[in-house]
N, C-alpha and C positions, 0 to 999 in steps of 0.2 A: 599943501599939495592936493588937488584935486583927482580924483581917480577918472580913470579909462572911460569914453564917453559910452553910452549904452547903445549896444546893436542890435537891441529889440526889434527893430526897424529894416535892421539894414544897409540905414542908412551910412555908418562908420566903413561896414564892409566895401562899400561903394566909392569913399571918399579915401580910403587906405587901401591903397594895390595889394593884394592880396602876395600880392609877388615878395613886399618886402619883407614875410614870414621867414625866409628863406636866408638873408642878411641877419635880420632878427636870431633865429638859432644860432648860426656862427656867430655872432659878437658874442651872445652869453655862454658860449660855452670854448670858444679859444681864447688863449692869452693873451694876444693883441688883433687891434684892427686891421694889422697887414696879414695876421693869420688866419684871421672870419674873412677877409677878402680873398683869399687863395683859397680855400675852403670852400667858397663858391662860386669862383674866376669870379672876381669883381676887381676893378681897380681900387689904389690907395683914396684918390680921388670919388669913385664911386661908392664906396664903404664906409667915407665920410658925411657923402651926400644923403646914403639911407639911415646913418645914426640921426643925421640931423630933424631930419622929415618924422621915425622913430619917437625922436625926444618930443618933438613937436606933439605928434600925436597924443602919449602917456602924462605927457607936462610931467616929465620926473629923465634924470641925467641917464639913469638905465646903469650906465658904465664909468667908473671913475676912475680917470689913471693919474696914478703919485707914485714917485719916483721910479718909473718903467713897469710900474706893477699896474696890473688893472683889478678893479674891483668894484662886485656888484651894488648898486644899490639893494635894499631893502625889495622893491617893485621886481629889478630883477631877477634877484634869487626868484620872488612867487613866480615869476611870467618863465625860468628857465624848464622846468618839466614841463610845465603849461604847453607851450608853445611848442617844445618837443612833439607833444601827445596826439597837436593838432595834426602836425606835418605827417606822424604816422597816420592819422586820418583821412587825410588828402593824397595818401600816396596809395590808401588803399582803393578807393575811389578810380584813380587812374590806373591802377592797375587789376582792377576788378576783372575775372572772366567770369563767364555763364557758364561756359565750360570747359575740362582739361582733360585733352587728349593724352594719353602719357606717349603713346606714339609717336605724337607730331609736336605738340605743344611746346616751347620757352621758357623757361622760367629759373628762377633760383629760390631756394627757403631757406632760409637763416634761421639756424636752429640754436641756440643755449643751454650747453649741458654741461657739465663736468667731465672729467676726463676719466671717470669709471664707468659712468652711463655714456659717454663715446666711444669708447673699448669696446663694452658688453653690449651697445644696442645698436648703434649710429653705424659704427664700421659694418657689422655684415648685411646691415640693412640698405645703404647705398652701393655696395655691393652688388646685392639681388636688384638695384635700380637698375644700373647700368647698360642692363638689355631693355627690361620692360620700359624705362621713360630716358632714353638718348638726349635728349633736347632738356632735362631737369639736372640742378647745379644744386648742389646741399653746401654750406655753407656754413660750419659749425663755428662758434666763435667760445670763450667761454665765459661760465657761470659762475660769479661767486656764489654763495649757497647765503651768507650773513647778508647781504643785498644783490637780489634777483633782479630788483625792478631795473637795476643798471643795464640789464640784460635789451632792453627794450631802446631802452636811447641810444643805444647801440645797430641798432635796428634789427630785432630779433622778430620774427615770426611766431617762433615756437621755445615753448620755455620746456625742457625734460629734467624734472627735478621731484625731490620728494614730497611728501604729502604737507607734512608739516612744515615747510618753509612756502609753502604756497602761496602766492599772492593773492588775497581774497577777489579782488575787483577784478579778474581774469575770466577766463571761460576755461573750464578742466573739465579733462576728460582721463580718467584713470588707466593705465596704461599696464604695469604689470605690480607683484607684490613681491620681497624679495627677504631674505633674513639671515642673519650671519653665520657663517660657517666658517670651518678650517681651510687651509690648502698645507699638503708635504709633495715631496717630491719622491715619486714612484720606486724609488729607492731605498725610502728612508727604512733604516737600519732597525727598527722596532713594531712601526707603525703602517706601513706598507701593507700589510696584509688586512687591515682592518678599514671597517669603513664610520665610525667613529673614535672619538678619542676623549676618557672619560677625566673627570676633575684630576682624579691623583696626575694623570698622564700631562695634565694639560700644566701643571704647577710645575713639572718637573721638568720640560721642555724647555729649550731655551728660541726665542721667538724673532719675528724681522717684524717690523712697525714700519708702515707707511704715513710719513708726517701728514697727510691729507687725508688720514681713519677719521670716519664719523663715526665708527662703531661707539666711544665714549658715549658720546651724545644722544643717540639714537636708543640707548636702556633707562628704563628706570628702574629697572629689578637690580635689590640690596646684592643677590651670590653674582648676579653677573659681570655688577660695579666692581666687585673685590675681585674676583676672578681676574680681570682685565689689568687689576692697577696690581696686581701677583705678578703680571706675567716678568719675567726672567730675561729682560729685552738684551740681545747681542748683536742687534744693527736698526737704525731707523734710516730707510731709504727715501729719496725725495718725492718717489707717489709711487700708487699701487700697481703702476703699469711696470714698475720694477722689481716687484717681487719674485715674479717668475724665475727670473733672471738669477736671484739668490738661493730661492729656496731649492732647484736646481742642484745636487751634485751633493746636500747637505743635508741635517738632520733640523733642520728651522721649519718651525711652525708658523705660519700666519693666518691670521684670522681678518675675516672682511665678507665683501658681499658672496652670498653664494653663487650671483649670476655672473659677475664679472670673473669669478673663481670657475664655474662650466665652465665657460668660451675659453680659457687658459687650458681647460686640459684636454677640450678637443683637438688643440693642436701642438702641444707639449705636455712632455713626462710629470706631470703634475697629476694630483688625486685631489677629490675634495671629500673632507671628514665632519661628518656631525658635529657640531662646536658641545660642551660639557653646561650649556647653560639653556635657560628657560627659553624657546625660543620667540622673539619678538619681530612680527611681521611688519615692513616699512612698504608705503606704498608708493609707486612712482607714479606722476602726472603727467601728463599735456596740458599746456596751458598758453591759452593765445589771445588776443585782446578782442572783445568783441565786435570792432568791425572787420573782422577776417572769418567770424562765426562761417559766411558761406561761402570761403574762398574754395574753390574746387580743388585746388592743387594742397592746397593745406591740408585741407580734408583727404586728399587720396595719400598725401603722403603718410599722416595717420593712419590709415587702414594697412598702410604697407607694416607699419612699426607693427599694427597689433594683429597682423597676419606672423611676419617673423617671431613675435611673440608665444604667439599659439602652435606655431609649430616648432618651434625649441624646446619649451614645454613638453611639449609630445613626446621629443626625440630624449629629451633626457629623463623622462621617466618609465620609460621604455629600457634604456641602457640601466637605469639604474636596476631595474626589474631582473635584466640581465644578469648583471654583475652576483645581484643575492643569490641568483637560482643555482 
């Protein structure tokens, strides 16, 4: 089998409609040819005619279907990111401004986070859009953390994630620093009054675990390892947007991000407490693929993130100042 002719030239570009990129993604990435054709309104008939012309091209099947199943060749697989990467290329292309009005301008950004970095950043940051850019659609979709780059073939703009799962080949831009703490509920029958909570306290506690903690992960320190795998666990909730909800009315400790844990007690009976360990600071990123480097709207919406950043920041160390005096 011979490989892909060379388009040093040009000349390939010119003999292959550029157009049929577009077929090309859907076949390799839905399960049948009638569902790459809805995928891109093309008919049964037409989705035949672009695999054919396709095959022609690469001199290789691309797609092989036995017994209802399809499945990639070898070429495939390599051409499926590929071709992806390209389309986000040409799409930034067409969709390039010189400049964004937040005023008047269109747009949407498709952003990539997790559902604690959506809570604690995304929510009160589109929020505060809502006036200043009317005509701007945020579009959060989510992030696995063990593969980001899914994040992109999805058609992600903007990746919000932490430092160390970063995508090297990206463009980052560091957004805020963040480190684990407690959360009780303003109640709580011992610990209420305090604004940390020390070893003995923390062992004897009994705790709520959200199955989606990266705290594990996120330490390499030996007492904070034990400490954690000590804790006295009396419920594991389905993510950390439920804690609230427990620790509420009860004597349960949880431990997690300190920012996602703020925004929780700004508007519920929640406290946040010093956690009993060394503390290890995790950094959160921006990260967008280099031909969006000068998208305007990209860019403004960044400044929004680290505008809201800098002034939460402010506001909570100001309260907190409060609180000791």
């Amino acid at each position: 089998m011979s490989g892909p002719p060379s388009v040093s030239d040009g000349e390939s570009v010119r003999r292959l409609n550029i157009n049929l990129l577009y077929p090309l993604d859907a076949i390799l990435h839905a399960p049948t040819l009638t569902e790459a054709g809805r995928r891109v309104r093309l008919s049964q008939s037409a989705m035949s005619h672009a695999l054919r012309r396709l095959r022609e091209h690469f001199s290789d099947d691309l797609v092989i279907h036995a017994g209802g199943e399809q499945q990639l060749t070898p070429l495939g697989l390599a051409l499926k990111g590929e071709v992806r990467r390209v389309l986000r290329d040409v799409d930034g292309v067409f969709n390039y401004a010189l400049s964004f009005d937040p005023l008047t301008s269109l747009g949407t950004v498709t952003v990539a986070a997790s559902d604690v970095v959506e809570q604690m950043l995304l929510g009160p940051v589109v929020r505060r859009l809502l006036a200043a850019a009317p005509g701007l659609s945020v579009d959060v979709i989510p992030l696995d953390l063990s593969a980001p780059h899914q994040a992109l073939n999805r058609g992600a703009d903007l990746l919000l994630l932490p430092q160390d799962v970063a995508l090297a080949e990206l463009e980052t831009l560091p957004i805020l620093t963040e480190h684990v703490s407690c959360m009780i509920w303003t109640g709580h029958s011992s610990l209420a009054g305090q604004y940390e909570i020390d070893d003995a306290e923390y062992r004897a506690a009994r705790h709520v675990v959200a199955r989606d903690e990266r705290t594990p992960v996120l330490t390499v320190n030996p007492h904070t390892v034990e400490l954690l795998n000590a804790r006295r666990i009396a419920m594991r909730t389905s993510s950390q947007a439920a804690l609230p909800a427990i620790v509420i009315g009860s004597d349960l400790v949880a431990t997690g991000s300190v920012w996602l844990f703020q925004h929780f007690a700004e508007t519920m009976p929640v406290k946040v407490l010093s956690a009993p360990f060394e503390r290890e600071v995790t950094l959160i990123v921006a990260q967008w693929a280099a031909h969006r480097r000068r998208d305007p709207m990209v860019a403004w919406f960044v400044e929004q993130i680290e505008s809201y950043v800098a002034l939460f920041t402010n506001t909570a160390r100001k309260q907190g100042d409060r609180s000791r005096s």
